[in-house]
VOLO-21266 format. One record per atom (N, C-alpha, C): x, y, z; residue number from 1; atom name. Coordinates in pm, whole numbers. Layout:
N
node X X Y Y Z Z i NUM at CA;
...
// end
This chain:
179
node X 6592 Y -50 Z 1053 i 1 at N;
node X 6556 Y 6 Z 1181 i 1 at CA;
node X 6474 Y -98 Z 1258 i 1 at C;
node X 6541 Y -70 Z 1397 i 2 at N;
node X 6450 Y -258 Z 1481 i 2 at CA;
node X 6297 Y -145 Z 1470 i 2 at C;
node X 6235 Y -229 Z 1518 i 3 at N;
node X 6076 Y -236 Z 1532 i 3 at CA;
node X 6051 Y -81 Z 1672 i 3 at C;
node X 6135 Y -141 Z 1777 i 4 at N;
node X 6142 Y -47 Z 1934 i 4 at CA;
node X 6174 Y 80 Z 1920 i 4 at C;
node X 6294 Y 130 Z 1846 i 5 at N;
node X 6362 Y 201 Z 1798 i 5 at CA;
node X 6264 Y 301 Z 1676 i 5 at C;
node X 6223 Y 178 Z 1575 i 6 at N;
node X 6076 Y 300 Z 1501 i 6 at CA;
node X 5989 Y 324 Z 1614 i 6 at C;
node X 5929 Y 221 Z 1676 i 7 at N;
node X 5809 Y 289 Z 1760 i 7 at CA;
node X 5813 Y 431 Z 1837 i 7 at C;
node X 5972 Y 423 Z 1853 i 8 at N;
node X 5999 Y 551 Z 2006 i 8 at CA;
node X 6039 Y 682 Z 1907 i 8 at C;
node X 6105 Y 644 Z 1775 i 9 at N;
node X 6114 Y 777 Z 1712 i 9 at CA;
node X 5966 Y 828 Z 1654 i 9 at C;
node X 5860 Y 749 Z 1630 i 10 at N;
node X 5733 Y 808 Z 1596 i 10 at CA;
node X 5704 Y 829 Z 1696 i 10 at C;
node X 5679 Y 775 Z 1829 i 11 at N;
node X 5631 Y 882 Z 1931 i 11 at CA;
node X 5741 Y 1017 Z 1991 i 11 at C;
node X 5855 Y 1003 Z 1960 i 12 at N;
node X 5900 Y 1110 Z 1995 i 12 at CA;
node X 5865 Y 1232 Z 1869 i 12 at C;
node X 5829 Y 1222 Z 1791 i 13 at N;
node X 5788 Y 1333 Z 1646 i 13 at CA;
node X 5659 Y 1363 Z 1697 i 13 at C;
node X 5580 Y 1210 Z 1714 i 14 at N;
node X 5444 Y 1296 Z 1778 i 14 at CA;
node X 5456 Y 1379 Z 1885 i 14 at C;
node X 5488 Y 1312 Z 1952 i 15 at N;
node X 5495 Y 1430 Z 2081 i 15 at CA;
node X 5566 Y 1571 Z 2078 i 15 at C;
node X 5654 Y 1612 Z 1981 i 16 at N;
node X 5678 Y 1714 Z 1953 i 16 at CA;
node X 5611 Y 1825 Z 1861 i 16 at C;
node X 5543 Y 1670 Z 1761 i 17 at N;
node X 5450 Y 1786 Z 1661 i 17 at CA;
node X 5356 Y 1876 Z 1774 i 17 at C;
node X 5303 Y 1750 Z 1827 i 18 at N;
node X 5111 Y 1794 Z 1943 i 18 at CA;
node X 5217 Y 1927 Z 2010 i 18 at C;
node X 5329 Y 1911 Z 2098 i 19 at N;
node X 5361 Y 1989 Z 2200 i 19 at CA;
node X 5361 Y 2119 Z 2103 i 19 at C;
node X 5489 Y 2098 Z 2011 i 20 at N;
node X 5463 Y 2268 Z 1946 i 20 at CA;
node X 5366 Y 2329 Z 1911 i 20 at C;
node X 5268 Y 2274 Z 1847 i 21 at N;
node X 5139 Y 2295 Z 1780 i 21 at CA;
node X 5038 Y 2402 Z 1930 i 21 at C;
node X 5032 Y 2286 Z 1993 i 22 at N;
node X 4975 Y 2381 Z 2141 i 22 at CA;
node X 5035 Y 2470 Z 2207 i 22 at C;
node X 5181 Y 2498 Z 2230 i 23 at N;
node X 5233 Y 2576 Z 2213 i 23 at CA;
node X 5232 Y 2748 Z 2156 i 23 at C;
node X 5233 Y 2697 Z 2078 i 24 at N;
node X 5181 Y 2781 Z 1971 i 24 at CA;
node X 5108 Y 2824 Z 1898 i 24 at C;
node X 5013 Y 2797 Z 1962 i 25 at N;
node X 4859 Y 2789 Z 1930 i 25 at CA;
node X 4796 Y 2897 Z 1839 i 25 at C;
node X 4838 Y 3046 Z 1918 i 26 at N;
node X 4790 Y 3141 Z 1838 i 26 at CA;
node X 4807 Y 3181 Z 1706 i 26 at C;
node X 4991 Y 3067 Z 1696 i 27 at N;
node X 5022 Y 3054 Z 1533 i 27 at CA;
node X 4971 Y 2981 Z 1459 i 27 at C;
node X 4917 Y 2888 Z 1521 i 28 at N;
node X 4890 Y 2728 Z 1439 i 28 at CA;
node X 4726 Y 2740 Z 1418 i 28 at C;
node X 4701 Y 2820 Z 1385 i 29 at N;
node X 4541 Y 2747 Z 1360 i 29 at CA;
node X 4481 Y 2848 Z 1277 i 29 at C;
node X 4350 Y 2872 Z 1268 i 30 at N;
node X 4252 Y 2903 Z 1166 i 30 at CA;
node X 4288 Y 2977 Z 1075 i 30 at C;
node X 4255 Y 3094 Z 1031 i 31 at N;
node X 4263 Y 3109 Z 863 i 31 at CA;
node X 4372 Y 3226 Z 802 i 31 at C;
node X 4468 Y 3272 Z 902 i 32 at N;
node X 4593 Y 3320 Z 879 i 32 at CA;
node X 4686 Y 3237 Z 1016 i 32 at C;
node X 4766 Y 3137 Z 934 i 33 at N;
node X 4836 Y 3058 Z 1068 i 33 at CA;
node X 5003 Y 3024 Z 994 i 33 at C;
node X 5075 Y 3041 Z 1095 i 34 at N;
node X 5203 Y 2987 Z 1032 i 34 at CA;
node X 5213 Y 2852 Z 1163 i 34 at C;
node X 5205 Y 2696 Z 1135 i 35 at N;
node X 5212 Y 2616 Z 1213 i 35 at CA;
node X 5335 Y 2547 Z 1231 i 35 at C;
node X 5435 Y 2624 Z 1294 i 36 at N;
node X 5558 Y 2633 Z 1309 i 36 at CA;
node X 5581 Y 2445 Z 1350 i 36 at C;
node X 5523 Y 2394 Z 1397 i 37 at N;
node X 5507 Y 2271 Z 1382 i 37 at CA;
node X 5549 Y 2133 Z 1261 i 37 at C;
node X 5470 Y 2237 Z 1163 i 38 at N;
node X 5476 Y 2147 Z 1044 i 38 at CA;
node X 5607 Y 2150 Z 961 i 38 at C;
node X 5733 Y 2222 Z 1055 i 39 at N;
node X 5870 Y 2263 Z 968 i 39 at CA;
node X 5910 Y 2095 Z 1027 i 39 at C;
node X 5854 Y 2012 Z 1094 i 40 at N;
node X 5913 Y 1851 Z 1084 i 40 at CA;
node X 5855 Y 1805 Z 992 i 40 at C;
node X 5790 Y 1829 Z 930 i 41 at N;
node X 5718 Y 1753 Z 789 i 41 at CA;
node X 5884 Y 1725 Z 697 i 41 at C;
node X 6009 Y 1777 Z 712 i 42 at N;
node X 6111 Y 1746 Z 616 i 42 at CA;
node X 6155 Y 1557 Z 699 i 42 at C;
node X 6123 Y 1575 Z 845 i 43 at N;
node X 6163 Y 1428 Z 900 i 43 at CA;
node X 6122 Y 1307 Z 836 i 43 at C;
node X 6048 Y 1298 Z 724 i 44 at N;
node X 6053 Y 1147 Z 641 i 44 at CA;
node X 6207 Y 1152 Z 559 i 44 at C;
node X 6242 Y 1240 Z 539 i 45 at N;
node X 6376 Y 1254 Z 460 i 45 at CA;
node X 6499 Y 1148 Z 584 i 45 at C;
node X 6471 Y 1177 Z 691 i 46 at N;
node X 6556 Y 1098 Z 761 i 46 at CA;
node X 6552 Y 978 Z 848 i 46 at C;
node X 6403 Y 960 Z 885 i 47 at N;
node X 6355 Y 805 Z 922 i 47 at CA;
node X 6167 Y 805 Z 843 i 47 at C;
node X 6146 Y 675 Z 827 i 48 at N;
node X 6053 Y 615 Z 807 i 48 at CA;
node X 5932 Y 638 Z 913 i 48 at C;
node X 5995 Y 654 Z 1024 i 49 at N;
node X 5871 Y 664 Z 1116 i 49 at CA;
node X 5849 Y 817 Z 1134 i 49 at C;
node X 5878 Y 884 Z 1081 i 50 at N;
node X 5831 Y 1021 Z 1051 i 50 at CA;
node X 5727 Y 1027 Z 1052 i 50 at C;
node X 5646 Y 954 Z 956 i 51 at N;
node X 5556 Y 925 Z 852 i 51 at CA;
node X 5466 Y 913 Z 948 i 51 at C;
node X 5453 Y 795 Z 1017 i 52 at N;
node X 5342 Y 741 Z 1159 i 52 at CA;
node X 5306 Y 878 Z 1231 i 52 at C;
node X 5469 Y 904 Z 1280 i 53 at N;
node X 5441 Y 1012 Z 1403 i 53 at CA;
node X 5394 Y 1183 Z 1378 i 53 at C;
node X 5444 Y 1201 Z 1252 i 54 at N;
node X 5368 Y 1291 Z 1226 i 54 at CA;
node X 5189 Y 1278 Z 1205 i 54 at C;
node X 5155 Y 1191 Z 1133 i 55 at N;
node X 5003 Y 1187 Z 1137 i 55 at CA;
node X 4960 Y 1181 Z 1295 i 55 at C;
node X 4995 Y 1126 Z 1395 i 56 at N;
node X 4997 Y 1104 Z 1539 i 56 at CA;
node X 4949 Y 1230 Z 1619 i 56 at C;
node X 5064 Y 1327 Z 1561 i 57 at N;
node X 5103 Y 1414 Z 1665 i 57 at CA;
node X 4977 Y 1520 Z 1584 i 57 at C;
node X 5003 Y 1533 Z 1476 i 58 at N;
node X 4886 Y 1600 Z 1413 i 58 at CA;
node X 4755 Y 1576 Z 1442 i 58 at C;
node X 4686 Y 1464 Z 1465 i 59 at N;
node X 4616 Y 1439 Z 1485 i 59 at CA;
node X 4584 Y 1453 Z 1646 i 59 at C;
node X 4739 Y 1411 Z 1739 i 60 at N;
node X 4634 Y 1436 Z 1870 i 60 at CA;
node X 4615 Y 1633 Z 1927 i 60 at C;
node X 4749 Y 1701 Z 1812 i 61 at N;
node X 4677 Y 1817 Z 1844 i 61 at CA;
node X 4574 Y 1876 Z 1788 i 61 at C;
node X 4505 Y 1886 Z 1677 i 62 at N;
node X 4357 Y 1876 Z 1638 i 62 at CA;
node X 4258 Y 1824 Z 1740 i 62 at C;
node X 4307 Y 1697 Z 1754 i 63 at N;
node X 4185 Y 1626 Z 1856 i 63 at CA;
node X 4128 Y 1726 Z 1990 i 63 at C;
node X 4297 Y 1752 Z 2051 i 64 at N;
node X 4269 Y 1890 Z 2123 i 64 at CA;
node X 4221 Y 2002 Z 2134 i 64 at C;
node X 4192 Y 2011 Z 2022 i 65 at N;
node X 4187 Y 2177 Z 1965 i 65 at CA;
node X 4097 Y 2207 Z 1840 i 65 at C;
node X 4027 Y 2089 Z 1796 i 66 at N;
node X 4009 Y 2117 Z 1657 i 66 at CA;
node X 3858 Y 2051 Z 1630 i 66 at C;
node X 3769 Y 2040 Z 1513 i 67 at N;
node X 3715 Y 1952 Z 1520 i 67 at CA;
node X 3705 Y 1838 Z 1452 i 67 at C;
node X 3578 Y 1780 Z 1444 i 68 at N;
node X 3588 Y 1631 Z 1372 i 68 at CA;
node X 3676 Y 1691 Z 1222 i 68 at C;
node X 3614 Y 1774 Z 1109 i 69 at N;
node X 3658 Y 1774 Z 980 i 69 at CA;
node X 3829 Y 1810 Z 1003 i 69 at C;
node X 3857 Y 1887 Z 1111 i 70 at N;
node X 4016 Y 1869 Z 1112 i 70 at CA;
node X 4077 Y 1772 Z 1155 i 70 at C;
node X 4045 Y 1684 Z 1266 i 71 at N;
node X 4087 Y 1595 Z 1314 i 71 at CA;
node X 4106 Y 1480 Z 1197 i 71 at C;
node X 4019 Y 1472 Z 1092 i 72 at N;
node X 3989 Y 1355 Z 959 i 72 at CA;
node X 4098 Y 1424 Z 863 i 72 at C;
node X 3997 Y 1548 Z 852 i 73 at N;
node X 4112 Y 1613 Z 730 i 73 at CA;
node X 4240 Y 1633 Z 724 i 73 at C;
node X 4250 Y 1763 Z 829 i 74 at N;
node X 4380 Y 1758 Z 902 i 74 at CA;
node X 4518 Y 1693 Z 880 i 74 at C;
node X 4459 Y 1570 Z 978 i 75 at N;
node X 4532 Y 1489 Z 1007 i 75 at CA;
node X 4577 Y 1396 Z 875 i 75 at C;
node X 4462 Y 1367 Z 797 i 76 at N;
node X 4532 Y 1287 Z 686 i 76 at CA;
node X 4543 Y 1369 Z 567 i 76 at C;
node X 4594 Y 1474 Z 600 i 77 at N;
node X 4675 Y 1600 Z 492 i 77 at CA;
node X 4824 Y 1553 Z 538 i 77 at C;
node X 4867 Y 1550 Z 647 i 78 at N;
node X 4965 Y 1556 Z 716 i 78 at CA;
node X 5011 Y 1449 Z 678 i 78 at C;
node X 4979 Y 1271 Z 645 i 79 at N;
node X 5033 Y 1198 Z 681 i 79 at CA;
node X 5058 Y 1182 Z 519 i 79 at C;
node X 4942 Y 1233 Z 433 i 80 at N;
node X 4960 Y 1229 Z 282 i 80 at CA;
node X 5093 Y 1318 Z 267 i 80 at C;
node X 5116 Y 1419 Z 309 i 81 at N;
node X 5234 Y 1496 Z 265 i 81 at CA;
node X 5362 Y 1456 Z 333 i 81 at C;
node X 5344 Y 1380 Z 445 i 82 at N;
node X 5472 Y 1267 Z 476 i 82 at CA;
node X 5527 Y 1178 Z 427 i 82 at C;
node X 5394 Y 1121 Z 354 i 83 at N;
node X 5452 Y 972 Z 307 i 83 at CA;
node X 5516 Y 1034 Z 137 i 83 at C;
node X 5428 Y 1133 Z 118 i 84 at N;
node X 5537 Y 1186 Z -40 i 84 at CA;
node X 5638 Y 1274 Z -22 i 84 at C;
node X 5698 Y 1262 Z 94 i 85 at N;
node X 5834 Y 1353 Z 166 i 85 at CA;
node X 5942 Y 1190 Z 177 i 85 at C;
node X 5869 Y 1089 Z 207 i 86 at N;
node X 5968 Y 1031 Z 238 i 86 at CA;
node X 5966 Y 945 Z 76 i 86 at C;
node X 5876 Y 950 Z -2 i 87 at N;
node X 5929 Y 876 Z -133 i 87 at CA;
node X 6023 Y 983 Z -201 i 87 at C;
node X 6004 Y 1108 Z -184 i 88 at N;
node X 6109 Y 1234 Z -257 i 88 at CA;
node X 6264 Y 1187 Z -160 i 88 at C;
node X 6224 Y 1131 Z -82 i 89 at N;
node X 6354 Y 1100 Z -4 i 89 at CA;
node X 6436 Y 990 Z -62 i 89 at C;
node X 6380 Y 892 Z -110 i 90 at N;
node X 6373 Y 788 Z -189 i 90 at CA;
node X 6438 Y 780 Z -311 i 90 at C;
node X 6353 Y 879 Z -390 i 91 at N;
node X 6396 Y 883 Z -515 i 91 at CA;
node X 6511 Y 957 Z -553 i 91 at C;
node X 6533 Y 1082 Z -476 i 92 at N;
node X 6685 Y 1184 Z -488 i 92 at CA;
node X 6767 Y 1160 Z -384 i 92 at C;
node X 6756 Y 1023 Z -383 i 93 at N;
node X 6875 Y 1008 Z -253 i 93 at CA;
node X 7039 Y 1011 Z -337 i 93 at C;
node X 7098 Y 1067 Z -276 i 94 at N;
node X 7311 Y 1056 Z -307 i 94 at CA;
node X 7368 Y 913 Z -242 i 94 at C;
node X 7285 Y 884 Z -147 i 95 at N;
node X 7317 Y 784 Z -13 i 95 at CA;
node X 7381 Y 833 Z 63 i 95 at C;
node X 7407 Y 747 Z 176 i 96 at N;
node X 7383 Y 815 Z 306 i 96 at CA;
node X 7546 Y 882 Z 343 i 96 at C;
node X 7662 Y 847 Z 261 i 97 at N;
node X 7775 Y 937 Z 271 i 97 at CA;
node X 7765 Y 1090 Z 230 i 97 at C;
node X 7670 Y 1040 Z 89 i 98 at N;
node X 7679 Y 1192 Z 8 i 98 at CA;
node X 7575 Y 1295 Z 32 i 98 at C;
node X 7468 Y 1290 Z 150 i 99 at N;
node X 7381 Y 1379 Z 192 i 99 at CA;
node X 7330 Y 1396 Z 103 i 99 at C;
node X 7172 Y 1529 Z 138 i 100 at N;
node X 7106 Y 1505 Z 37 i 100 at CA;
node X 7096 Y 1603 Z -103 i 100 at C;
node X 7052 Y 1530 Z -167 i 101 at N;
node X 7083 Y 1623 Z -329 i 101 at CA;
node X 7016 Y 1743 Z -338 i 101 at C;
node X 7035 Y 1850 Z -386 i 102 at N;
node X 7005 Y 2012 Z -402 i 102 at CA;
node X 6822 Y 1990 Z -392 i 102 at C;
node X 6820 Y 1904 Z -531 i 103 at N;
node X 6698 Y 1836 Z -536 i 103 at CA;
node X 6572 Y 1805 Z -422 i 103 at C;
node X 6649 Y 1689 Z -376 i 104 at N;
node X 6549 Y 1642 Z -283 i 104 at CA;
node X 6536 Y 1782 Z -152 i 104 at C;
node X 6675 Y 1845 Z -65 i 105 at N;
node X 6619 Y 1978 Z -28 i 105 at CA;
node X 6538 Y 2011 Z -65 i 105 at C;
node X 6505 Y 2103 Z -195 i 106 at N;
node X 6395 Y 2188 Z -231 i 106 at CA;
node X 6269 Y 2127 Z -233 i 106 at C;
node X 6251 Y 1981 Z -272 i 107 at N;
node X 6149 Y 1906 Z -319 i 107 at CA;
node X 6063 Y 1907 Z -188 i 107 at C;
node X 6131 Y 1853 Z -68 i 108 at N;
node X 6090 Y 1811 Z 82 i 108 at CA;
node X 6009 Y 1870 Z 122 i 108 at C;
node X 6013 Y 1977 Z 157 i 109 at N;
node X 5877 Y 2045 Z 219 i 109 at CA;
node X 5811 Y 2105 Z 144 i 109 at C;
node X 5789 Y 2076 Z 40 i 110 at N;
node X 5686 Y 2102 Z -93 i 110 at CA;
node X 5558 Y 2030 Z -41 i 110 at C;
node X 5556 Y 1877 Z -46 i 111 at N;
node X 5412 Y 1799 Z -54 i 111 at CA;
node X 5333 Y 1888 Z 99 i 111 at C;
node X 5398 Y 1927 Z 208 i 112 at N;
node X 5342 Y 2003 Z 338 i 112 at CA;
node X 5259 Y 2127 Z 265 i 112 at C;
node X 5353 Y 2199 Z 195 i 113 at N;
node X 5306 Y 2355 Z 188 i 113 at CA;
node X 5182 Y 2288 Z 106 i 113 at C;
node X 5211 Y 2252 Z -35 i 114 at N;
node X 5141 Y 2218 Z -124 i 114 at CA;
node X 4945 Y 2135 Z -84 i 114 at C;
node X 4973 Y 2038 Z 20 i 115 at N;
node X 4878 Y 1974 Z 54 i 115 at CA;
node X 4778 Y 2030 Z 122 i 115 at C;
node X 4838 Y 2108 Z 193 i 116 at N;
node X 4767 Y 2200 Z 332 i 116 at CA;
node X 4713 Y 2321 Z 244 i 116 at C;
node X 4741 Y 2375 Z 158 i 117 at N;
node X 4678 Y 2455 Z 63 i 117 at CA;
node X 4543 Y 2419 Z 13 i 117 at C;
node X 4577 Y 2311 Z -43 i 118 at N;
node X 4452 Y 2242 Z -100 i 118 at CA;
node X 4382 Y 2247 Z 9 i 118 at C;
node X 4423 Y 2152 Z 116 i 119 at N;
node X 4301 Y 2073 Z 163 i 119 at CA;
node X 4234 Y 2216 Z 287 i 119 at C;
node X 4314 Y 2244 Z 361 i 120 at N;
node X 4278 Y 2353 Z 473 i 120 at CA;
node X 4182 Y 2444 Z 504 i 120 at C;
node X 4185 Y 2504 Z 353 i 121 at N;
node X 4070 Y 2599 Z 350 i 121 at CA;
node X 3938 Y 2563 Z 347 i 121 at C;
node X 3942 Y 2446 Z 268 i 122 at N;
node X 3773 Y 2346 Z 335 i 122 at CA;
node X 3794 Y 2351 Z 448 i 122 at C;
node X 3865 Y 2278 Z 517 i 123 at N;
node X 3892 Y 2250 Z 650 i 123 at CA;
node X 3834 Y 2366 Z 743 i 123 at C;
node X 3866 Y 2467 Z 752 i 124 at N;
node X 3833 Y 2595 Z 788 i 124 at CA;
node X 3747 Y 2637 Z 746 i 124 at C;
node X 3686 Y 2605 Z 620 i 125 at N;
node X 3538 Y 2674 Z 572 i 125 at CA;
node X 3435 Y 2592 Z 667 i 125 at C;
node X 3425 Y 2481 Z 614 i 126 at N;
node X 3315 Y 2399 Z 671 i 126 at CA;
node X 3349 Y 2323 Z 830 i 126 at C;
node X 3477 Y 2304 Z 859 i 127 at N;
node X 3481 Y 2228 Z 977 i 127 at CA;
node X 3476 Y 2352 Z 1071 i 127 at C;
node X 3503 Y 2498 Z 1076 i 128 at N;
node X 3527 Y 2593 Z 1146 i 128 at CA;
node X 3449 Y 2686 Z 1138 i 128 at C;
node X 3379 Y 2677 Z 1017 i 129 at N;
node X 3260 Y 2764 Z 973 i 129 at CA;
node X 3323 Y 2914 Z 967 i 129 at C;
node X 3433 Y 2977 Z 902 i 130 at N;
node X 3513 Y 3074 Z 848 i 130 at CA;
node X 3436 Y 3067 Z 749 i 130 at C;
node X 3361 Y 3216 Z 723 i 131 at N;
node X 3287 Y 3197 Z 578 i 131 at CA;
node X 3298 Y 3342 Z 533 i 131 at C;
node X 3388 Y 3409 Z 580 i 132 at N;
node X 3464 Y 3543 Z 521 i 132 at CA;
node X 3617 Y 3551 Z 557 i 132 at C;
node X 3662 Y 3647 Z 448 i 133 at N;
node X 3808 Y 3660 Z 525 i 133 at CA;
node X 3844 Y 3755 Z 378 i 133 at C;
node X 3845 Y 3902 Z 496 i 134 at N;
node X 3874 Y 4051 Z 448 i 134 at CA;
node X 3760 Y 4120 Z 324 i 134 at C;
node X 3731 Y 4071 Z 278 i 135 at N;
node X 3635 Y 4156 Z 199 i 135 at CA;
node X 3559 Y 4055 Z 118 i 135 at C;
node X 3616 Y 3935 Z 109 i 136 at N;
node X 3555 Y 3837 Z 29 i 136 at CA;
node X 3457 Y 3741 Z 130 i 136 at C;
node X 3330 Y 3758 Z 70 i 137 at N;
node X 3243 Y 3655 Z 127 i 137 at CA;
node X 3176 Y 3525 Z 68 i 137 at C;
node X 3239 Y 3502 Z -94 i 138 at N;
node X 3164 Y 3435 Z -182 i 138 at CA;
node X 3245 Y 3331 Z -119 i 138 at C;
node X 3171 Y 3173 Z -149 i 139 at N;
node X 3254 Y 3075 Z -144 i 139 at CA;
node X 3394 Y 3072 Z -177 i 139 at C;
node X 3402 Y 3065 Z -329 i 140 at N;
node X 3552 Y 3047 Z -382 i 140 at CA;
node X 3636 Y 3164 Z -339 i 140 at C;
node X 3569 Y 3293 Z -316 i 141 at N;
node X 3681 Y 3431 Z -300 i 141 at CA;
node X 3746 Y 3375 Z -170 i 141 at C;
node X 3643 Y 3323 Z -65 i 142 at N;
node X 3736 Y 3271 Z 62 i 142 at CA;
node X 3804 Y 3169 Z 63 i 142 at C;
node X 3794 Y 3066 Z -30 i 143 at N;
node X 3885 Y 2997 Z -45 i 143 at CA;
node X 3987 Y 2987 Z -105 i 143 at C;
node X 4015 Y 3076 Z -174 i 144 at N;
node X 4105 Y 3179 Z -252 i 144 at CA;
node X 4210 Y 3191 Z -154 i 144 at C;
node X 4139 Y 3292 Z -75 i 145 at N;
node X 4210 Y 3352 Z -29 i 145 at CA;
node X 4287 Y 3286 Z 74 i 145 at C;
node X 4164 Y 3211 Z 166 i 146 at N;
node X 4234 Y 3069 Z 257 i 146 at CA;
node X 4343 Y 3043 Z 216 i 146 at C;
node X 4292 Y 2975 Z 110 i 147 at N;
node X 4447 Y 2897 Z 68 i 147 at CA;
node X 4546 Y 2948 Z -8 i 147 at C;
node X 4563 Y 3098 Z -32 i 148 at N;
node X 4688 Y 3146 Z -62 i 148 at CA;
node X 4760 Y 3207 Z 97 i 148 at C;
node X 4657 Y 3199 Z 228 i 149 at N;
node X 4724 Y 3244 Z 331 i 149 at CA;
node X 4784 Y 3112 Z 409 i 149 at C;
node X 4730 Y 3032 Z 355 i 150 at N;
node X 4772 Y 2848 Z 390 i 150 at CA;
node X 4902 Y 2821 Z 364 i 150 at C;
node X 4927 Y 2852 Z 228 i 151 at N;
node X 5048 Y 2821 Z 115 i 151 at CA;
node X 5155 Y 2926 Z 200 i 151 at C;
node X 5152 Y 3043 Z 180 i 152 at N;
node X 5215 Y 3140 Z 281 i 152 at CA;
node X 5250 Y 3080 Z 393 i 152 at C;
node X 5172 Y 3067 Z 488 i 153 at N;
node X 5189 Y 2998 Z 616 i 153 at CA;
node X 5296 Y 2875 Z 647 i 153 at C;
node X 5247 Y 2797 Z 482 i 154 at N;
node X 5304 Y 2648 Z 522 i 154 at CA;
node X 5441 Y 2667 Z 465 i 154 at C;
node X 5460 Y 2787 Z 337 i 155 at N;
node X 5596 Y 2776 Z 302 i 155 at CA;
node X 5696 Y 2879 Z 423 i 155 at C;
node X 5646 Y 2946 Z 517 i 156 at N;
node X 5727 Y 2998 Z 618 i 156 at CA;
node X 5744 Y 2865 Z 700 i 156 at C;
node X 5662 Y 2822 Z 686 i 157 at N;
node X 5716 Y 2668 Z 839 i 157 at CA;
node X 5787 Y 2598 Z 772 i 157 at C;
node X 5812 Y 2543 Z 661 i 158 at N;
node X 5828 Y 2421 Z 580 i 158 at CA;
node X 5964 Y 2480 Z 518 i 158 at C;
node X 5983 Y 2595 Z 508 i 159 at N;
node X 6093 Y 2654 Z 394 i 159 at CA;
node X 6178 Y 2727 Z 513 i 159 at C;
node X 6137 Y 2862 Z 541 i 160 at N;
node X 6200 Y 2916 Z 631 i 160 at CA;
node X 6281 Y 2871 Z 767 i 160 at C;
node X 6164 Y 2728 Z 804 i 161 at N;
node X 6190 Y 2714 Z 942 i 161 at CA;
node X 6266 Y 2559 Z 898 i 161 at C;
node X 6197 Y 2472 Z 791 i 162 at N;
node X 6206 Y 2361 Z 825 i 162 at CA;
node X 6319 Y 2329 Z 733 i 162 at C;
node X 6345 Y 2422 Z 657 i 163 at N;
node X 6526 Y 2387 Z 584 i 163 at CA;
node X 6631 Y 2367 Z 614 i 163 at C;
node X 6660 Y 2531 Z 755 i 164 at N;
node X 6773 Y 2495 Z 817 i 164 at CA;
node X 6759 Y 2398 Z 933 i 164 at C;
node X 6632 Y 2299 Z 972 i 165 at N;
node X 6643 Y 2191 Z 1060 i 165 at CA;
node X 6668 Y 2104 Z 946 i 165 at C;
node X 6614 Y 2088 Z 842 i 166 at N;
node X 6665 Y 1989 Z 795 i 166 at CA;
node X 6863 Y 1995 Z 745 i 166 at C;
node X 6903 Y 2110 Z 792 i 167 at N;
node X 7040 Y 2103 Z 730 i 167 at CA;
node X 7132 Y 2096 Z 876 i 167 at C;
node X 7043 Y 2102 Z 994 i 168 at N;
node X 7107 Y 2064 Z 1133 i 168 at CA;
node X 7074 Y 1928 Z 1150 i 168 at C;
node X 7007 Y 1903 Z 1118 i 169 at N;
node X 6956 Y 1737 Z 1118 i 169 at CA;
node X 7108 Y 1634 Z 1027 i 169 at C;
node X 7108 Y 1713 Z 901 i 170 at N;
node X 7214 Y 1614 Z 826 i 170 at CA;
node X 7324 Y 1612 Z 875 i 170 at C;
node X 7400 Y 1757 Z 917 i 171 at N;
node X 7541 Y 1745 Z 949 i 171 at CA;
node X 7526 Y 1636 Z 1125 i 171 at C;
node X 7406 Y 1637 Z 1172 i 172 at N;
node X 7409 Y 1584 Z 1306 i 172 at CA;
node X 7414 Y 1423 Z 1267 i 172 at C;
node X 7347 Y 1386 Z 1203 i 173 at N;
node X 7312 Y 1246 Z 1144 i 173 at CA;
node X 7443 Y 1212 Z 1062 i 173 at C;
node X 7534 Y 1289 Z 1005 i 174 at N;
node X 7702 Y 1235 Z 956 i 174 at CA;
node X 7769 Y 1192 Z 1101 i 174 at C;
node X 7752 Y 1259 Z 1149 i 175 at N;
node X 7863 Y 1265 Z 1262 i 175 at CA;
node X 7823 Y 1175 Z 1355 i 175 at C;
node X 7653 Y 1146 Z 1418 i 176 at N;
node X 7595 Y 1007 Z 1481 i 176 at CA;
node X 7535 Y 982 Z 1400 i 176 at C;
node X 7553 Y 820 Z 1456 i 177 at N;
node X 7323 Y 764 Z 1365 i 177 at CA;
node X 7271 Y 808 Z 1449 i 177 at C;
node X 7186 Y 898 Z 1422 i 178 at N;
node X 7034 Y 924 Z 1473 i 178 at CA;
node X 6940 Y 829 Z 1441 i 178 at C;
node X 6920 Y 814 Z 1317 i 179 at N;
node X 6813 Y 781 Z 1220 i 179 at CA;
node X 6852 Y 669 Z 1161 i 179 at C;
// end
């Protein structure tokens, strides 16, 4: 991929992550969120600059909207669960006639759901100061709970939403290079 060509597909991912994200605001954020956004987290599977533009776009919608511990955290949740989207891309590849393996599908939007679990509910505890949620007020009960409504959240964007783009993405990418 020339150099011009990565630069404009990472800003075109960013600019779509930030746009949906704000967008959708009332979905995408604090401590029950589905961030319909993050169903491009499967785009390292099909270019390299995924990777850039997602941390980008993540980051400039946080910046917007969010604060410092999301904007840090956040953002480098996002780019950690990109860059191990595009080595799962890597490693279960068929090549580029034989699309991608059952495998790498399922694998792809795993490191998203998976990462944002972990990391989020800090994120939201301390960067947002969320220090209950439904009956639980102890530290760990809310982070419990955070992050089983995180995991939820991220596997509706990442699974639900971001499978069948990733399966409009492949048959589109046989037929042109996109990517």
């Amino acid at each position: 991929m020339k150099k011009t060509s990565f630069i404009v597909y990472a800003a075109v991912i960013a600019a779509l992550y930030a746009v949906l994200t704000m967008a959708l605001w009332e979905f995408s954020s604090l401590a029950i969120q589905v961030r319909l956004s993050e169903a491009l987290c499967i785009l390292p599977l099909f270019t390299p600059a995924a990777v850039p533009g997602l941390f980008i776009g993540c980051a400039v919608a946080n910046i917007l909207s969010g604060t410092w511990v999301d904007i840090v955290f956040g953002s480098l949740t996002t780019l950690a669960a990109a860059a191990v989207t595009a080595l799962i891309g890597k490693r279960f590849s068929l090549g580029r006639r034989q699309g991608l393996s059952p495998v790498r599908r399922w694998l792809a939007p795993l490191p998203a759901v998976v990462f944002n679990a972990l990391v989020i509910p800090f994120v939201l505890y301390y960067g947002y100061g969320i220090t209950s949620m439904g009956n639980a007020t102890s530290t760990v009960g809310v982070l419990a709970l955070m992050a089983l409504s995180v995991f939820i959240g991220q596997a509706i964007a990442c699974y639900v939403v971001g499978m069948p783009l990733m399966k409009v993405l492949e048959k589109i990418s046989e037929k042109h290079r996109l990517f």
